[in-house]
KEKE-3310 file (N, C-alpha, C; in steps of 0.2 Angstrom, whole numbers, plus 5000, padded with zeros to 4 digits):
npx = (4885:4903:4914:4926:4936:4942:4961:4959:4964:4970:4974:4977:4979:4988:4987:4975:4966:4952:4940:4925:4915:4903:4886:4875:4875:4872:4874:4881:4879:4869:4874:4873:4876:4879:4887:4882:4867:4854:4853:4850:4848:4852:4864:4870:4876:4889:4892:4894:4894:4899:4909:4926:4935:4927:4930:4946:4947:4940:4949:4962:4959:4958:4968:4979:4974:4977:4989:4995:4991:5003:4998:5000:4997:4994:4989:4978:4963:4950:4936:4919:4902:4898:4898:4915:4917:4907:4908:4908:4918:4930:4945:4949:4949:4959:4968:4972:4973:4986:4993:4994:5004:5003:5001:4987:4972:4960:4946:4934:4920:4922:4913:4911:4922:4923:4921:4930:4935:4936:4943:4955:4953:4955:4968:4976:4977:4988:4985:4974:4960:4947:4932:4930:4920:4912:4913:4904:4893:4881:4880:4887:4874:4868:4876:4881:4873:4870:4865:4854:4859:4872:4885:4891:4902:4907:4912:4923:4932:4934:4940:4953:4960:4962:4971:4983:4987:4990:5001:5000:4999:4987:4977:4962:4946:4937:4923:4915:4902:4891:4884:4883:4892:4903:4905:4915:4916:4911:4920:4933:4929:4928:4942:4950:4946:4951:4961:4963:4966:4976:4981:4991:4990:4978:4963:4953:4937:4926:4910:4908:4903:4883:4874:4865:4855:4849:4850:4860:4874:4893:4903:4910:4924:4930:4927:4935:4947:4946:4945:4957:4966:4964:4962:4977:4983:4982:4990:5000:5000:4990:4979:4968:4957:4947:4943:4951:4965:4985:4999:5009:5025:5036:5048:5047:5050:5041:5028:5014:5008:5016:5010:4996:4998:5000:4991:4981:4980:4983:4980:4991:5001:5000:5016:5020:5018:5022:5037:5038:5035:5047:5057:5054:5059:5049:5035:5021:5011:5009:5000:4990:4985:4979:4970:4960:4959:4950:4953:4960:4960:4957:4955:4953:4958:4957:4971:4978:4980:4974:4979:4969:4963:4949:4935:4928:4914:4906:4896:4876)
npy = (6062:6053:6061:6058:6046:6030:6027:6012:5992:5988:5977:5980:5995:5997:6005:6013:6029:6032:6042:6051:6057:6058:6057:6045:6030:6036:6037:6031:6019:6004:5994:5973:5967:5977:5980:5992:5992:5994:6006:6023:6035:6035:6044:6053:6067:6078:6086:6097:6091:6092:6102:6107:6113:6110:6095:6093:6100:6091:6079:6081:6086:6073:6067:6072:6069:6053:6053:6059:6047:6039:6032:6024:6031:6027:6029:6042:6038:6039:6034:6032:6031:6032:6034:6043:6051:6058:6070:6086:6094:6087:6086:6098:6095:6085:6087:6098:6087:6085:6091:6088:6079:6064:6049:6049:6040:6033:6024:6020:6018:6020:6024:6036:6041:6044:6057:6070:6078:6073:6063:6070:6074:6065:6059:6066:6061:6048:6036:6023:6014:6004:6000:5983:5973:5968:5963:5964:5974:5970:5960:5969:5976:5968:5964:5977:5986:6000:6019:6024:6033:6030:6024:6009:6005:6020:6022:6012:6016:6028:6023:6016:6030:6037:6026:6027:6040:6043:6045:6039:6023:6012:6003:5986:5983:5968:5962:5945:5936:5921:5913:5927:5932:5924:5915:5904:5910:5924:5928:5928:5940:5950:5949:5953:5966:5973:5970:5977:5992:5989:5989:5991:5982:5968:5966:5953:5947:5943:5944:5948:5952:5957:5959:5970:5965:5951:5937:5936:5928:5924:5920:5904:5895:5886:5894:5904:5899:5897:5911:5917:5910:5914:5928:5929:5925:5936:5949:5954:5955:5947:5947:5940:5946:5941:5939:5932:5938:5938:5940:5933:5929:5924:5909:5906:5895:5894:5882:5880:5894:5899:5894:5896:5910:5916:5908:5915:5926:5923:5910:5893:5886:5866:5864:5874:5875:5864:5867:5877:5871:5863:5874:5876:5865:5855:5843:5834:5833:5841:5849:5839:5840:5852:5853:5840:5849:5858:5869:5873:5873:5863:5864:5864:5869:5867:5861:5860:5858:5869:5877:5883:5897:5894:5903:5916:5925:5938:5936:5943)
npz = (5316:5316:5309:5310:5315:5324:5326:5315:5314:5297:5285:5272:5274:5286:5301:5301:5300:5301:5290:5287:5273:5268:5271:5277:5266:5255:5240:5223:5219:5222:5229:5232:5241:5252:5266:5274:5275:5263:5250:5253:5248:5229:5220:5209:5207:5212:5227:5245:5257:5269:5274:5268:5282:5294:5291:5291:5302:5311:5311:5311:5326:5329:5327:5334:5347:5346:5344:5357:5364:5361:5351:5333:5318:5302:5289:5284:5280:5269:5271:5268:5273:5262:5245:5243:5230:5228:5234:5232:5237:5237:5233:5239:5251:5253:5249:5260:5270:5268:5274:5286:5286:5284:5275:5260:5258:5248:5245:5234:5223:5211:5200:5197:5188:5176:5177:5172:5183:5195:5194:5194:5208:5214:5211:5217:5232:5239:5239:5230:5230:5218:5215:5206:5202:5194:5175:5164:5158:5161:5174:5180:5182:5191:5202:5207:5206:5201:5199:5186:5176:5177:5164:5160:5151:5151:5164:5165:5155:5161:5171:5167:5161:5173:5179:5170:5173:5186:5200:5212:5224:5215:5218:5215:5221:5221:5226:5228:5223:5229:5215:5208:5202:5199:5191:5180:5166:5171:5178:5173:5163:5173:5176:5164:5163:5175:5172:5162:5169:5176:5190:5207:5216:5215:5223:5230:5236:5249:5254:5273:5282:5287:5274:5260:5255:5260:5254:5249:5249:5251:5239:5233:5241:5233:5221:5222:5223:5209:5206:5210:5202:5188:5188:5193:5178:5173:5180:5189:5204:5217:5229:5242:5251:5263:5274:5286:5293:5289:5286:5282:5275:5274:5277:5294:5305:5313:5308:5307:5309:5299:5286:5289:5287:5274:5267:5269:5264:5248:5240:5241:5228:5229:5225:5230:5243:5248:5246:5256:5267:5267:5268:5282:5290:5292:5289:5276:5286:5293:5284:5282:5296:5299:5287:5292:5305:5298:5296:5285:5267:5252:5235:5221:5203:5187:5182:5193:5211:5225:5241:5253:5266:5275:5271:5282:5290:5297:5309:5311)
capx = (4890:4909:4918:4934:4937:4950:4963:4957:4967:4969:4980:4980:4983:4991:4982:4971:4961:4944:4936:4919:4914:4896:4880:4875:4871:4871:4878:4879:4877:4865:4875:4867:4882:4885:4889:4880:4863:4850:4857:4845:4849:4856:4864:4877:4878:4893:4889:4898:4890:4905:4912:4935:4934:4923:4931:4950:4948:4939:4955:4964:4961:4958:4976:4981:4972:4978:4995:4995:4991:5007:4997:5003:4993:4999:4985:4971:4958:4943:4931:4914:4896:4894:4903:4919:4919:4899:4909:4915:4926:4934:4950:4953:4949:4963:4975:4971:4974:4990:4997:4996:5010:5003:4996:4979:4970:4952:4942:4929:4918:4926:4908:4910:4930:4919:4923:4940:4936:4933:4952:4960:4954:4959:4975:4980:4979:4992:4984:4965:4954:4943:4928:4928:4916:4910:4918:4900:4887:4873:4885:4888:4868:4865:4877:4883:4866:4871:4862:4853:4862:4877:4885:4897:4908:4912:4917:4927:4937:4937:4945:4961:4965:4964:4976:4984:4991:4989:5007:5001:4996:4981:4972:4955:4943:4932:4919:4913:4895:4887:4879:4880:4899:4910:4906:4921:4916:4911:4928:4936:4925:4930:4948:4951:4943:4955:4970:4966:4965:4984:4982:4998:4988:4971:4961:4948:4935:4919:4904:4910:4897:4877:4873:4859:4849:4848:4850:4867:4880:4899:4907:4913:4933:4932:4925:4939:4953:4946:4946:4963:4970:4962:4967:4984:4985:4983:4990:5007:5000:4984:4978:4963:4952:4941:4941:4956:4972:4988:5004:5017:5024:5042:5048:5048:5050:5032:5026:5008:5007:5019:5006:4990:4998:5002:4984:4972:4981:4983:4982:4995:4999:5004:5021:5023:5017:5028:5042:5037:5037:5053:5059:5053:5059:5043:5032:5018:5008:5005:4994:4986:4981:4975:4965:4956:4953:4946:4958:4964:4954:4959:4952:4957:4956:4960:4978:4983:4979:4977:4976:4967:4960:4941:4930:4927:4911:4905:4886:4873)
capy = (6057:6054:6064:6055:6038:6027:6020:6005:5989:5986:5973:5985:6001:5998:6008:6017:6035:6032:6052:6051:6063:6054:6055:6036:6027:6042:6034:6030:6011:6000:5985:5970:5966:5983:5981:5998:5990:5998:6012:6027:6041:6035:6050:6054:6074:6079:6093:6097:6089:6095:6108:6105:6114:6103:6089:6093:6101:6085:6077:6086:6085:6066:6066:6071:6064:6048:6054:6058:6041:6035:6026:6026:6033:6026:6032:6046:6034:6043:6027:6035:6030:6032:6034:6046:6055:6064:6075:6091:6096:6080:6086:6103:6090:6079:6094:6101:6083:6082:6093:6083:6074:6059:6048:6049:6035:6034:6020:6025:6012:6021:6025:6043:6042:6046:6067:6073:6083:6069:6060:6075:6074:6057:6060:6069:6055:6043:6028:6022:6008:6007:5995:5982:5968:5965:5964:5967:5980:5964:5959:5976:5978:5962:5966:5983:5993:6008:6024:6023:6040:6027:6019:6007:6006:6026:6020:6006:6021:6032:6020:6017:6037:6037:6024:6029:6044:6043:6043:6034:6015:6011:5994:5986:5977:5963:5956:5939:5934:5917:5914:5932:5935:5920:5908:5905:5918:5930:5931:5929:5947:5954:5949:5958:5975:5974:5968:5987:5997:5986:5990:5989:5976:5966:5960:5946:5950:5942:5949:5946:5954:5954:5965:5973:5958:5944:5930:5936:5924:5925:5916:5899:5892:5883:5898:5909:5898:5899:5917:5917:5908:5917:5936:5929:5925:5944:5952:5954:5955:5946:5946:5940:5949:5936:5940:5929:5942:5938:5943:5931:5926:5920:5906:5909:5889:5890:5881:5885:5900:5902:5890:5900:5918:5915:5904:5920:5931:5918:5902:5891:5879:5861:5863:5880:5875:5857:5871:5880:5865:5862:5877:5876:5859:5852:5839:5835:5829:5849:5851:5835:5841:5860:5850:5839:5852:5864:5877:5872:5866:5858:5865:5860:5873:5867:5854:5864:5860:5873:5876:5889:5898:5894:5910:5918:5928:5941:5936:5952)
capz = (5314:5319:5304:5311:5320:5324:5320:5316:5309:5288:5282:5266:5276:5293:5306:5296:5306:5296:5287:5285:5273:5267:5276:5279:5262:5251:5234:5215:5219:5229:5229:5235:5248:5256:5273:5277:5273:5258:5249:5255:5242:5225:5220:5204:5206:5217:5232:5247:5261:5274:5273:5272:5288:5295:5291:5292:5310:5316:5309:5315:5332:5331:5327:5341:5352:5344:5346:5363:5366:5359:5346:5328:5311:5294:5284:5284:5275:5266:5269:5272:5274:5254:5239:5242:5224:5227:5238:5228:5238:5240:5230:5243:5258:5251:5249:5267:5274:5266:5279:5291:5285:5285:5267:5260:5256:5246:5244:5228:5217:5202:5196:5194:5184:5171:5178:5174:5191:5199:5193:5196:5214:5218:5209:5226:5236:5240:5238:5230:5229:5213:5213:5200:5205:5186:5168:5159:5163:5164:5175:5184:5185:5195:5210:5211:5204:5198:5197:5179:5174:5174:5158:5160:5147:5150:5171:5164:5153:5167:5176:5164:5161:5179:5181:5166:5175:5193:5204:5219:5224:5216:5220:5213:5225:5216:5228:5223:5227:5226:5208:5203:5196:5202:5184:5175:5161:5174:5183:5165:5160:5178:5174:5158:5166:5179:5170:5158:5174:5180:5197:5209:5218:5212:5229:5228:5243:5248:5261:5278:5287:5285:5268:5261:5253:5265:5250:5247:5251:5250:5234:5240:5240:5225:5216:5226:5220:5203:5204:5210:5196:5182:5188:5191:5171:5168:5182:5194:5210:5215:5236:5246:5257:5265:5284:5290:5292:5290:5282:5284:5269:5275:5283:5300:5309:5316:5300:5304:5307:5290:5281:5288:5286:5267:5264:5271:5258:5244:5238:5239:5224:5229:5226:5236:5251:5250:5247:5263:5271:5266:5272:5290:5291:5292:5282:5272:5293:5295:5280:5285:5302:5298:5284:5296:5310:5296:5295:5279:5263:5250:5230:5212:5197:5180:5183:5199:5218:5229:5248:5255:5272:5275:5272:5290:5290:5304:5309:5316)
cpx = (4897:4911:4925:4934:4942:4956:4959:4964:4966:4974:4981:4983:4986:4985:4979:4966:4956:4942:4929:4917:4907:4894:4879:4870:4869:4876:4877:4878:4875:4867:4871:4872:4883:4882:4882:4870:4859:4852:4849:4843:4854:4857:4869:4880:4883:4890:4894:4892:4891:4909:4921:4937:4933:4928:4938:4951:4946:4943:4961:4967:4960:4966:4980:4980:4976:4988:5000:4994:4995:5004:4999:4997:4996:4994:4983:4968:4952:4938:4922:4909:4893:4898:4906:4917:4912:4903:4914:4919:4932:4943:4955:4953:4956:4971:4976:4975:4983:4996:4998:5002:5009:4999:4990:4979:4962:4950:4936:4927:4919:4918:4907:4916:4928:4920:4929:4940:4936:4942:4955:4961:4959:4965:4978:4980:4984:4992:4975:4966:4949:4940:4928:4925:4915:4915:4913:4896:4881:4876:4885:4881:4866:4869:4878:4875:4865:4864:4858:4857:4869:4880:4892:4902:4910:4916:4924:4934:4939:4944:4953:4964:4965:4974:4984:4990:4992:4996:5007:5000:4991:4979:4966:4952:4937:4931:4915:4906:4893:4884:4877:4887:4904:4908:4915:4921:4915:4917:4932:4936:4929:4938:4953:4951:4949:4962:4973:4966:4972:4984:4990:4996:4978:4969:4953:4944:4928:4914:4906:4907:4890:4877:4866:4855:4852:4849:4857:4872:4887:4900:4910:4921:4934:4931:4932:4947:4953:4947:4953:4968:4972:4964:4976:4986:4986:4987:4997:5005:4993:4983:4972:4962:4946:4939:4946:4963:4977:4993:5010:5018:5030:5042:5052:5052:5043:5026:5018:5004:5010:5012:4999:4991:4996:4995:4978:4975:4981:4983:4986:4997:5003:5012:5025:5021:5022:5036:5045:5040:5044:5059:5060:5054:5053:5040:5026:5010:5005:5001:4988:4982:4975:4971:4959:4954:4949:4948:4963:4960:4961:4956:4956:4955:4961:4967:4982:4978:4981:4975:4975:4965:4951:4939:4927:4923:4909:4896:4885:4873)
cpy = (6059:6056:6062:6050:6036:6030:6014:6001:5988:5982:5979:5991:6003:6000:6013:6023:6037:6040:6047:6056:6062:6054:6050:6034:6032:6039:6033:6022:6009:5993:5981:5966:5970:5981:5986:5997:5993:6004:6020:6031:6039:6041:6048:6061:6075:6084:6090:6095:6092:6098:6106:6106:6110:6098:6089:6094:6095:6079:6076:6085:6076:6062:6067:6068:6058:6046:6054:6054:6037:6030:6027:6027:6032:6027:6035:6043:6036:6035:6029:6029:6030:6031:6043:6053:6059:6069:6080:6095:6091:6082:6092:6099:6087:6085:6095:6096:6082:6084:6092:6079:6067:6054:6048:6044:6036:6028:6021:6015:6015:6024:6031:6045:6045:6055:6067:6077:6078:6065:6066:6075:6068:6056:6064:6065:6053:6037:6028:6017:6009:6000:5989:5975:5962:5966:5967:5972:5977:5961:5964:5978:5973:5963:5972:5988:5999:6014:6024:6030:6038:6025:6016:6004:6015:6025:6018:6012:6028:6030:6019:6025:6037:6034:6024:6036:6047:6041:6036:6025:6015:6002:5994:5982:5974:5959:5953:5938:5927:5916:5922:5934:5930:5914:5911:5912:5923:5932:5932:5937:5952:5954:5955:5965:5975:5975:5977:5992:5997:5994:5986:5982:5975:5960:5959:5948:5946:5945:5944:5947:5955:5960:5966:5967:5952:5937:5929:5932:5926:5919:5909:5897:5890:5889:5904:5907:5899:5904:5920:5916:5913:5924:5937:5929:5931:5948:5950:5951:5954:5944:5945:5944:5947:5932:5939:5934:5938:5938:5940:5924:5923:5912:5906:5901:5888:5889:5882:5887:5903:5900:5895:5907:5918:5913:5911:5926:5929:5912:5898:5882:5871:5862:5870:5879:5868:5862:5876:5875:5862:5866:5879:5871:5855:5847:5839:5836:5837:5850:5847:5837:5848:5857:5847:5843:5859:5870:5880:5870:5869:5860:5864:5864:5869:5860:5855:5864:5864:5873:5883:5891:5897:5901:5910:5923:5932:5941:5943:5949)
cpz = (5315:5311:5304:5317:5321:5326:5319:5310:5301:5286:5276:5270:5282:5297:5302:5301:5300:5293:5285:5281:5270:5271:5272:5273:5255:5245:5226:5214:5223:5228:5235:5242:5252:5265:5276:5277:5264:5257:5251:5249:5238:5221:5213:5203:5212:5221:5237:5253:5269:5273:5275:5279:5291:5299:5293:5300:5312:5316:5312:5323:5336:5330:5331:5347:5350:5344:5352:5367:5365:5355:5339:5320:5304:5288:5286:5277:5273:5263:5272:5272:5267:5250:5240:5239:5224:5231:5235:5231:5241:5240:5237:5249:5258:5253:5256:5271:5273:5271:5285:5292:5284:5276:5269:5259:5254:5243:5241:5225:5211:5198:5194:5190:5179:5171:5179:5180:5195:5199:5195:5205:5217:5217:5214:5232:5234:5236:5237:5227:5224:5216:5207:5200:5198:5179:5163:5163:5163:5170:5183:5187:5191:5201:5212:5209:5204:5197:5189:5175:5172:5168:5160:5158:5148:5159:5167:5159:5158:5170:5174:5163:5166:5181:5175:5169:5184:5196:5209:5217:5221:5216:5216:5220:5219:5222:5225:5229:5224:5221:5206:5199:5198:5198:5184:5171:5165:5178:5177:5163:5165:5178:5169:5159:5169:5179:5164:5163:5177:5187:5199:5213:5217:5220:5226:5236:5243:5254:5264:5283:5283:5278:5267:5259:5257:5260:5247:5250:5249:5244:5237:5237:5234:5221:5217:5222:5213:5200:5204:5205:5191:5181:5189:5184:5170:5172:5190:5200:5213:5223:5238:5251:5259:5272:5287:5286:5293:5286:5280:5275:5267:5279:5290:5304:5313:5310:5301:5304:5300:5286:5283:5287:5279:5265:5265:5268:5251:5243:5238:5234:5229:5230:5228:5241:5252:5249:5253:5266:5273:5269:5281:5292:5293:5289:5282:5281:5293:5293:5282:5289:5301:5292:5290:5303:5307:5295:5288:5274:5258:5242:5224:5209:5191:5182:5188:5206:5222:5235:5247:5264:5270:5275:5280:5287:5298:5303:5312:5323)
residu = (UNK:UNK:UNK:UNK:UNK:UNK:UNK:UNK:UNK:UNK:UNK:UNK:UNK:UNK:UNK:UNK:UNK:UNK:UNK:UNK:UNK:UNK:UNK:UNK:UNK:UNK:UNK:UNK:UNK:UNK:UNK:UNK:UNK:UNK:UNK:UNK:UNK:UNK:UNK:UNK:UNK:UNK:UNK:UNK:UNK:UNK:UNK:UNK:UNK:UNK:UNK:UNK:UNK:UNK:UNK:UNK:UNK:UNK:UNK:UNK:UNK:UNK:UNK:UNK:UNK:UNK:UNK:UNK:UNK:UNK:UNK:UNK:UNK:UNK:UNK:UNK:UNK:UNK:UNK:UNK:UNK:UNK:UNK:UNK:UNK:UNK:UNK:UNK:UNK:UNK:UNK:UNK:UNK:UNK:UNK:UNK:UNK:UNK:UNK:UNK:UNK:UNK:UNK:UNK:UNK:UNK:UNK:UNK:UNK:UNK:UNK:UNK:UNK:UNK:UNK:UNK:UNK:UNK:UNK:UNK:UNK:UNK:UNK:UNK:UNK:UNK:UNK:UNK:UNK:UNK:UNK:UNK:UNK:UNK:UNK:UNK:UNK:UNK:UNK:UNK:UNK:UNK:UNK:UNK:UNK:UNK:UNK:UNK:UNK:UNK:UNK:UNK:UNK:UNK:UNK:UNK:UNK:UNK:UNK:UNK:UNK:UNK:UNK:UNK:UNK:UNK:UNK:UNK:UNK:UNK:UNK:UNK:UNK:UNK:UNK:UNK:UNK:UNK:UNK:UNK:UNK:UNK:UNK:UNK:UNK:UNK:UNK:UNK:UNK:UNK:UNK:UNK:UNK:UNK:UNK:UNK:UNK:UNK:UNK:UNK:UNK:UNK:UNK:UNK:UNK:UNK:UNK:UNK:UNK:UNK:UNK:UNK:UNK:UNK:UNK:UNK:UNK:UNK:UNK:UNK:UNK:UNK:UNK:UNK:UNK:UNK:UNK:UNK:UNK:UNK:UNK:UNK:UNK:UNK:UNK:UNK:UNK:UNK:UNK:UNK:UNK:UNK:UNK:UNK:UNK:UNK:UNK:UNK:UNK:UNK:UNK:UNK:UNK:UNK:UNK:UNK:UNK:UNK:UNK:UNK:UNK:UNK:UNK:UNK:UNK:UNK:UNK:UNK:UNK:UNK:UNK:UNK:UNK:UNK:UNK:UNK:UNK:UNK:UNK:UNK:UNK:UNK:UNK:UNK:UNK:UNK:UNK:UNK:UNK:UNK:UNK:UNK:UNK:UNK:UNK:UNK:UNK:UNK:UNK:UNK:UNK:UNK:UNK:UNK:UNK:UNK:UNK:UNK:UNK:UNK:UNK:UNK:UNK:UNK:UNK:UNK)
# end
């Protein structure tokens, strides 16, 4: 296996140069979404899989190479094949890469915060992604399916003395699956966790490519603005990840490209997007149109219409 890849694109991290430091599916969770198919080995004991060496030389030299091609590096992202934090020597990996110059990044389902060894590591990254799909642990068994060795009320207190003392960015991710965590009460529950963890930013994500249980669907838009809403009540900073990129959040005069940048990050209510509008000199004819060719819908939560982008999945 590639111990270093990329770049590749990240709306959250720029060009991101991948670390692999997990052999493939080796984890404390067999969610029933993962990209990666069936979890092979549910694990909860740390071990060193890859030696710092290893991994930093192959780093290393994929940074140059990636340099020498005039292309540019905005993170060293620790996104493997498993769950990050099984790898004990995550912490001196992290250190080693720091001398690169360039940020870390770690991508974690938070399921092991539980080890003060374990926050201490991640506390040398830059920037991390915590998991936080559910609010209860009936909840938390139905999509993520944790190792039985798990408890999740001692994760869910990991997770705030983490964030409790941690310098860097940290982020949640909550993917949303059709009929397992996208009720009211269950976005409600997932809210709450989220809002004691206060992330710098809280993204909303659905499966976008095939996952490991074939009956799994992605959350639908109505469910998507409803989730949107309700993490906005508790929470500053609330972003989708739901395949369609785009970052534009001003107005520019290409009213819509302004309209679909803004819509495939968040929702816009009724009377922000007639404010857009406003400011690209434009009218209401725009929304009209990307309505009827699909590129635009159309979802009601509670006294508040919103526009949104259509979910974009990637078939096998």
């Amino acid at each position: 296996m590639e111990l270093a890849y990329g770049p590749v694109p990240s709306r959250r991290l720029g060009q991101g140069l991948g670390i692999n430091t997990i052999p493939p599916t080796t984890c404390s969770y067999a969610c029933i979404y993962c990209q990666l198919g069936s979890t092979t080995t549910t694990e909860v004991d740390r071990q060193e899989f890859f030696s710092p060496d290893e991994i930093v030389g192959s780093v290393r030299e994929r940074v140059e190479a990636v340099r020498a091609a005039g292309e540019t590096i905005d993170f060293l992202s620790i996104v493997p094949d498993g769950e990050p934090t099984l790898d004990a020597a995550l912490g001196e990996t992290i250190d080693r890469l720091q001398g690169l110059d360039i940020d870390v990044a770690v991508i974690s389902n938070g399921s092991l915060m539980t080890k003060p060894e374990v926050r201490a590591d991640l506390a040398k990254a830059d920037w991390v992604s915590l998991k936080a799909d559910a609010g209860t642990a009936e909840t938390c068994r139905e999509i993520d399916r944790p190792n039985g060795m798990l408890s999740f009320d001692e994760i869910r207190r990991g997770m705030v003395a983490f964030s409790d003392s941690f310098e860097g960015t940290l982020t949640t991710e909550t993917m949303l699956v059709d009929g397992v965590n996208d009720s009211e009460s269950a976005l409600r529950a997932t809210a709450d966790l989220v809002a004691s963890v206060d992330p710098d930013t809280a993204y909303l994500a659905v499966p976008t490519r095939p996952p490991a249980e074939d009956w799994v669907d992605p959350a639908g838009e109505q469910a998507l603005a409803a989730a949107y809403a309700i993490f906005e009540e508790q929470l500053d900073h609330v972003e989708y990840l739901i395949g369609a990129e785009g970052s534009t959040f001003a107005a520019t005069g290409a009213v819509r490209e302004d309209v679909l940048g803004v819509t495939a990050v968040h929702p816009m209510r009724e009377s922000g997007l007639a404010d857009l509008l406003e400011r690209d000199d434009a009218d209401w004819a725009v929304v009209e149109e990307l309505l009827d060719a699909g590129e635009l819908l159309e979802r009601t939560y509670g006294e508040e219409t919103f526009y949104l982008r259509p979910i974009q999945t990637m078939e096998e």
